[in-house]
C-alpha positions in Angstrom: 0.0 0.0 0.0 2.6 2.9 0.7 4.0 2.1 -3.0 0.5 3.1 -4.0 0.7 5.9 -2.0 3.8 7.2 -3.3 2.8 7.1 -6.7 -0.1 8.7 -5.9 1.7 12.0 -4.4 3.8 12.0 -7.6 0.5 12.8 -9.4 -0.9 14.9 -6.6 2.7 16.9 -7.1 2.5 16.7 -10.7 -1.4 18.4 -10.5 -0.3 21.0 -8.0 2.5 22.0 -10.2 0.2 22.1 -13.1 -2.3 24.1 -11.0 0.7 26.7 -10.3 1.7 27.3 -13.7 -2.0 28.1 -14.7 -2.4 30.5 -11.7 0.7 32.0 -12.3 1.4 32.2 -15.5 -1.6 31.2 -17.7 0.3 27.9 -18.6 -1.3 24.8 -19.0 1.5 21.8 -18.9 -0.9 18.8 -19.5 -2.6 20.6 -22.3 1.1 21.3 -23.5 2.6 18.1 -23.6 -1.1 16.5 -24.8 -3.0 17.9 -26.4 -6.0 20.3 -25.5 -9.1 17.9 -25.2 -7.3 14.8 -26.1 -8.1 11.3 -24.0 -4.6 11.2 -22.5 -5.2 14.9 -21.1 -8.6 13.6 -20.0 -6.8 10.4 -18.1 -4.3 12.3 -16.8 -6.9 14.5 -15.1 -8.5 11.6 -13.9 -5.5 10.1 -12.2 -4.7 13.5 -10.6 -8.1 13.3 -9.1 -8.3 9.9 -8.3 -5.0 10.2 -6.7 -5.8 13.1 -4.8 -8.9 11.7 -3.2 -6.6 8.6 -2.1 -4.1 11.0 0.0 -7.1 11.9 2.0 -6.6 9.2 3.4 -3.0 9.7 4.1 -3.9 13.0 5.6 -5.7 11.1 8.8 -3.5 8.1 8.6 -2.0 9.3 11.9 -5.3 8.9 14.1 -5.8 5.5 13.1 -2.3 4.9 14.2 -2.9 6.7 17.5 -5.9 4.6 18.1 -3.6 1.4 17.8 
């Protein structure tokens, strides 16, 4: 499980960055690299977002180990 959860803060990194360069300088990366409205952009979206919802859970991974 924590390889899972490594991967998924690369992604979580890699969407943050993204998120950066389009606040700060009207860049989107994924767009960039893929292609505006293609299915990879759309995936890698996806992943970003999947991936984020799965560090939720590493966010209050330390009260289940309290309660242990």
């Amino acid at each position: 499980m924590e390889t899972v959860h490594k991967v998924c803060l690369v992604f979580t990194i890699i969407g943050a960055i993204n998120w950066g360069l389009i606040g700060f300088f009207d860049f989107n990366l994924v767009s960039a690299l893929f292609q505006e409205n293609s299915a990879i952009t759309r995936i890698v979206y996806s992943l970003v977002g999947i991936c984020g919802l799965i560090n939720i859970g590493l966010l209050f991974n330390h009260i289940t180990a309290d309660v242990k």
